[in-house]
N, C-alpha and C positions, 0 to 999 in steps of 0.2 A: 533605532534603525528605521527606516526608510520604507512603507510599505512595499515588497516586492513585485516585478508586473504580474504574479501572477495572479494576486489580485483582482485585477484588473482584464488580464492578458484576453478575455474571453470576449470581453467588451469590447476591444477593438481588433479580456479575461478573467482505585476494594467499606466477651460480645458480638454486631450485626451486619459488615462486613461478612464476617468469616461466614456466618449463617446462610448470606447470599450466595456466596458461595457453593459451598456446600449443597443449597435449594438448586442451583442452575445447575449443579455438576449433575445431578441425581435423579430431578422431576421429570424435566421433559427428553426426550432423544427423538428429534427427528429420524424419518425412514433415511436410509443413504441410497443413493444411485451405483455406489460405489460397492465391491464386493466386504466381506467382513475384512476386520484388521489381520493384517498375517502377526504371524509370530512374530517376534522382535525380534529373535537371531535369524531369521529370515531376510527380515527386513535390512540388518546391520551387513548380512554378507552381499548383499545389491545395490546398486544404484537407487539413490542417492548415499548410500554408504553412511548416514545419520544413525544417530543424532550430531548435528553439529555443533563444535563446540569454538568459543575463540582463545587463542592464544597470541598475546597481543596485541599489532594490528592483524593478524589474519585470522580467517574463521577456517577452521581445521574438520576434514571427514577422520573417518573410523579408521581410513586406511593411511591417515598421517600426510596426505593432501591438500593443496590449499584450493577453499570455495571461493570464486567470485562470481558474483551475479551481475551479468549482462542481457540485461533485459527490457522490456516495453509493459509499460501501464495498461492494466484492461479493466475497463470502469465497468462494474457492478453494482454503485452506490446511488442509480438514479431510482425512477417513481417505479420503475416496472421490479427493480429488485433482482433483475438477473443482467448476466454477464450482457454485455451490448455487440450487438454486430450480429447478433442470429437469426435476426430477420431475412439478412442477405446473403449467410455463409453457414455452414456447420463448422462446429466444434474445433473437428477433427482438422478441416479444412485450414483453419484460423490460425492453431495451434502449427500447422506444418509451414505459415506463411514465417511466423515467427524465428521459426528452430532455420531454416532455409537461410537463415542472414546469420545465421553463429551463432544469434543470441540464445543464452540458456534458462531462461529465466522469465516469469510474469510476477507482476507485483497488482494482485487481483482485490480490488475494491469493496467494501459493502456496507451495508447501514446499520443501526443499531437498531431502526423503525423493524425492519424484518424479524429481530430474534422477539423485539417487545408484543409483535403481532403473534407471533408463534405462544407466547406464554398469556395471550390475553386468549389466543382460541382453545385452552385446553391441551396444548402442545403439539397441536395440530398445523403445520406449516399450508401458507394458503398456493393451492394451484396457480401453473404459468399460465393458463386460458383466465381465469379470474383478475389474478396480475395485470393483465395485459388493457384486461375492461375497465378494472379500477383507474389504472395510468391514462390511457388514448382514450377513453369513452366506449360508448355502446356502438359505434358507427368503424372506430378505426382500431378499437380495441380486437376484436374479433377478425379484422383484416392480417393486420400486423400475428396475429398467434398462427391465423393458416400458413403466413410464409414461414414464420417459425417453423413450424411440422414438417413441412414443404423439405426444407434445407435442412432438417433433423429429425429425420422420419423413428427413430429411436424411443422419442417419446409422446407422449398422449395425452389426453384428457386429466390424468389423474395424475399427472407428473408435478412437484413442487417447487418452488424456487431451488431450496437446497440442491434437490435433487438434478439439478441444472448445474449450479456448484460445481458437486461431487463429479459429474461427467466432465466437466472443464478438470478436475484435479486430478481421474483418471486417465485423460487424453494425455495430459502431461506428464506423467509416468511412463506411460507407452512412449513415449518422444522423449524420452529425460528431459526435461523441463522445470525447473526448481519451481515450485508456489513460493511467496510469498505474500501472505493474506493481511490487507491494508484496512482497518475502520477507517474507514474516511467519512462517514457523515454522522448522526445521529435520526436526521429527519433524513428520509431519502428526499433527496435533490441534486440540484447542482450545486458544487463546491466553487470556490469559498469567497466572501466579502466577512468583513466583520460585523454588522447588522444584519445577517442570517438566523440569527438564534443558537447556532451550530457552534459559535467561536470559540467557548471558554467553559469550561468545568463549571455547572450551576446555572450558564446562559438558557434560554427560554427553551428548547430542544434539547439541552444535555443536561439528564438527567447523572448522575453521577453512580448513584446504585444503580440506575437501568444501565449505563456503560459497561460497568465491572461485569455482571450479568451479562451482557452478550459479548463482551471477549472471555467471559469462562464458559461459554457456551459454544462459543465457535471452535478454542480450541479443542475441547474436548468434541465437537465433532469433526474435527481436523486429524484425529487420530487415525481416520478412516483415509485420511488422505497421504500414503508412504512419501508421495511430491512434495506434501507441506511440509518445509526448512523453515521458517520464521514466520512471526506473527509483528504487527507494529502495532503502539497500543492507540496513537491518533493524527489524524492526519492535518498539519498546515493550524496548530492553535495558535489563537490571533487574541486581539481585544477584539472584547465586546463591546464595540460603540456605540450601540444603542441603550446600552445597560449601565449608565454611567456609576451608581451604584455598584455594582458586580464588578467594574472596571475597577475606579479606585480602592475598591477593600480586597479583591483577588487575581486580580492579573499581574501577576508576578513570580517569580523564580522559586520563592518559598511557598506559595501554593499549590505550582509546579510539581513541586516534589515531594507533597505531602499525597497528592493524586496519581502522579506516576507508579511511587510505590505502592497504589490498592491493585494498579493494573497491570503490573509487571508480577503480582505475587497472586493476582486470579490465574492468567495466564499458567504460569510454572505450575500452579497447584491444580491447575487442570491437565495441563499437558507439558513437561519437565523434557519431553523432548527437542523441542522448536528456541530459536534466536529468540528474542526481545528487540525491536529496534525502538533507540527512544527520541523523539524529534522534541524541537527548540523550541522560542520563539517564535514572535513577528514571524507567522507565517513559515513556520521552520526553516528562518535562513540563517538560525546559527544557534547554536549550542556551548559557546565557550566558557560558559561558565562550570559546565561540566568538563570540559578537557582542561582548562585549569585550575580547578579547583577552590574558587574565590567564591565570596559570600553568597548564597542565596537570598537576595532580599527581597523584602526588609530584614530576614532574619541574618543571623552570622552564621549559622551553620553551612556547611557545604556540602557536597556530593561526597559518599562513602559508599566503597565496596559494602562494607561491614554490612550496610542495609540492605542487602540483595544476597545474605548469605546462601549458600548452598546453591546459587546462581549465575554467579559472577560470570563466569566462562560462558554466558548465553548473553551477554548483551551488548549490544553495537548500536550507533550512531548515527543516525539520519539527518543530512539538510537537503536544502529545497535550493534551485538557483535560476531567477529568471532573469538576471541583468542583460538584456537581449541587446540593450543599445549600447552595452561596452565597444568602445573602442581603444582602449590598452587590453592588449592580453596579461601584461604583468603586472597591472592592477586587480585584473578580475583574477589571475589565478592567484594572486596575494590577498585577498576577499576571502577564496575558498577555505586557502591554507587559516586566517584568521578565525575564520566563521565555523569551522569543525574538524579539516583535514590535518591539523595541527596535533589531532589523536593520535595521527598513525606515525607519528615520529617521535620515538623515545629517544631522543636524541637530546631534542629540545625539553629546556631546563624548564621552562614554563609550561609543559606537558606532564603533567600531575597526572592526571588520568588518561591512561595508552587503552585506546580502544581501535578496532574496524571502524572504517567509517563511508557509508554510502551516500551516493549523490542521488537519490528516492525519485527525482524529479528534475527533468529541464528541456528544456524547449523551446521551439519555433516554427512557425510557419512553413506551413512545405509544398505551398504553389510557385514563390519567388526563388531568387536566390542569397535566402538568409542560411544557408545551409554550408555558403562561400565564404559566411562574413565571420566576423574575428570571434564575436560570441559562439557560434558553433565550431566552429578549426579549436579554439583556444580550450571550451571544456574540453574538447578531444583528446587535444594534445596532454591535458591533464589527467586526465584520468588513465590515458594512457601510461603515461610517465609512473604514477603513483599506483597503479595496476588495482586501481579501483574499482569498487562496483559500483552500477547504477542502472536505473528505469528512464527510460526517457518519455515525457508528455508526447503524445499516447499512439497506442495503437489502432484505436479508433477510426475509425472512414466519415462513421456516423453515429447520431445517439437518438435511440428509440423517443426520447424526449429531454429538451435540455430548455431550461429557463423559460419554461409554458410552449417554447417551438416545437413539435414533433418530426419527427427525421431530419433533425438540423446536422447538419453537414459541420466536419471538423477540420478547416482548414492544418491545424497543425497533426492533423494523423498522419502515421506514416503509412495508411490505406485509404484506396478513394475511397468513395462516397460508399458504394455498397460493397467492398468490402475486399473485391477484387485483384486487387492489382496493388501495386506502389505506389502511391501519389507524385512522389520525385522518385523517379527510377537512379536519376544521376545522383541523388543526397545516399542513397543506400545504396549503390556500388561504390562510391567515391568518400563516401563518410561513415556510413552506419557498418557494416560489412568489415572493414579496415580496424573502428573501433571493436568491435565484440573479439575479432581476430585478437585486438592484442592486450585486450581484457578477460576476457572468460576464462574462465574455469572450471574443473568440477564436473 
């Protein structure tokens, strides 16, 4: 397949295993922002009504309900290491711009450079006033943390990434608001090109034992977070093209699946409450080898329940979709259907494996009106129809620093620049609002 524009879009865009395990689940526990864990029959008689579980395409509450997530991307994964937009907003603020549109849902970003920093300091997680200096400098580091404080008078000098987190995962429970918590990089940066380092299981940033490690780390300290519904184990893997080596001996489907399953059984073995979402391909625009069941190659083996015993019921499907310059909608919504939605129809004979399946990511620009044009009406109508969930690229106005820029402006946010308001007020009365209406759930 085809590299996707998301690519691009910006530009114009788990013997020793088990051990580490075990090491991350145990060693270190960051402080939480967040009050301790309630009880679990607590937790089960409340909103979010989790653990959630799926039964075949749909993901199921405690109360025999179905969950759809209708939500917006809130990127976490850059140099500063917290959630973006707090320089110009709080929290609390952010979180209510969200819920205000119907949507229920964030699918909140992070790095694996954070948890790796936390176990090289002694498990000491490093301060957002430090964050801020390390990312912007000594000039605009110390700027940018006052407005922070400014706009989040809550915390202070001694406040830590996490513990930023943790208030993003409590504000969200206050607001029922579904978490869920996306790895999206390894190095914090901006995501994705395939000469990143970031691309591929082994490439020069992903470490593969450091990986397992910080999604058993996070989830386990996501237990503190009643909001967090799902965990995904990576975001948008691609080739590695600069690694031509690393390319030809492991970019492919049966490597795929020899690494998904250390990080879908870190994950459960940390926290056996939370989804699994598991992403594709080429930039996660398709997963079919999983809903049909055909060879994983090079090898002949293929995708088995059996592998994910005691877990089956926790895992759902992600792709990614940025064909922005479609112009058939019944090409693009016969794309989707190919590329992953083809899970949610047990119907079809060629649907070996019936899962959930969400659209993680899509987008466009939100100064014009791409918001009119067939790629945004046609996901709509799509996901409408198939009463799916999804994130949409992003909620973002702006980002504390993005590809060496600092406070680069995100044309495709669906907030302006600092943070305020709607970018396209008419795309989110007329498009977004209409969607979550006849998506959400839960």
């Amino acid at each position: 397949m085809t590299v996707p524009v998301r690519s691009t879009r910006f530009v114009i865009m788990r013997s020793s295993i088990v051990s580490l395990i075990a090491f991350s689940g145990s060693l270190f526990q960051s402080s939480s922002w967040a009050s301790p864990v309630k009880a679990q029959n607590e937790i089960r008689a409340s909103w979010p009504y989790g653990p959630l579980v799926t039964s075949g395409r749909d993901i199921k509450n405690t109360q025999g309900g179905n969950v759809v997530y209708a939500g917006a991307n809130w990127p976490g994964h850059g140099e500063v290491m917290i959630p973006d937009g707090l320089r110009y907003q709080s929290i609390e603020t952010i979180v209510s711009k969200i819920k205000s549109t119907g949507m229920n849902a964030i699918r909140l970003t992070y790095a694996i450079q954070m948890i790796d920093e936390i176990y090289a300091n002694n498990g000491q997680d490093t301060t957002v006033k430090e964050s801020f200096t390390n990312a912007l400098g000594s000039t605009n580091g110390p700027k940018v943390y006052a407005q922070f404080l400014a706009n989040n008078p809550s915390f202070n000098d001694s406040t830590t990434r996490l513990q930023v987190f943790d208030a993003v995962a409590a504000e969200c429970l206050k607001q029922q608001v579904f978490v869920h918590l996306d790895n999206h990089m390894s190095e914090a940066a901006w995501c994705c090109s395939t000469t990143d380092g970031n691309a591929w299981f082994g490439d020069t940033y992903y470490n593969v034992d450091n990986w397992v490690r910080g999604l058993t780390y996070m989830a386990n300290h996501g237990k503190n977070w009643p909001a967090l519904t799902s965990m995904s184990l990576r975001n948008e893997l691609r080739s590695p093209d600069d690694n031509s080596s690393l390319e030809s001996s492991s970019y492919n489907w049966r490597d795929w699946y020899t690494n998904i399953k250390k990080g879908t059984s870190a994950i459960n073995s940390a926290n056996p409450d939370v989804l699994i979402f598991l992403s594709g391909l080429d930039f996660d625009t398709y997963v079919t080898p999983i809903v049909q069941g055909t060879a994983l190659t090079p090898s002949t083996g293929t995708f088995s329940t059996a592998d994910f015993s005691g877990y089956t019921d926790k895992l759902v499907l992600e792709i990614h979709n940025y064909q922005n310059s479609a112009t058939s909608c019944s090409s693009l919504q016969s794309s989707l259907y190919s590329s992953g939605f083809q899970a949610q129809n047990a119907s079809d004979s060629k649907a070996v494996n019936v899962f959930p399946v969400m659209l993680t990511e899509f987008g466009f620009d939100m100064t014009g009106s791409a918001y009119q044009g067939t790629y945004a009406t046609c996901i709509a109508s799509y996901l409408s129809a198939q009463k799916a969930g999804w994130f949409i690229w992003v909620i973002a106005g702006s980002y504390y620093i993005r590809s060496g820029t600092q406070d680069y402006d995100e044309t495709w946010g669906l907030l302006t620049h600092d943070w305020s308001d709607w970018r396209s007020p008419a795309y989110i009365s007329s498009g977004l609002e209409p969607l979550a209406q006849a998506t959400a759930q839960g």
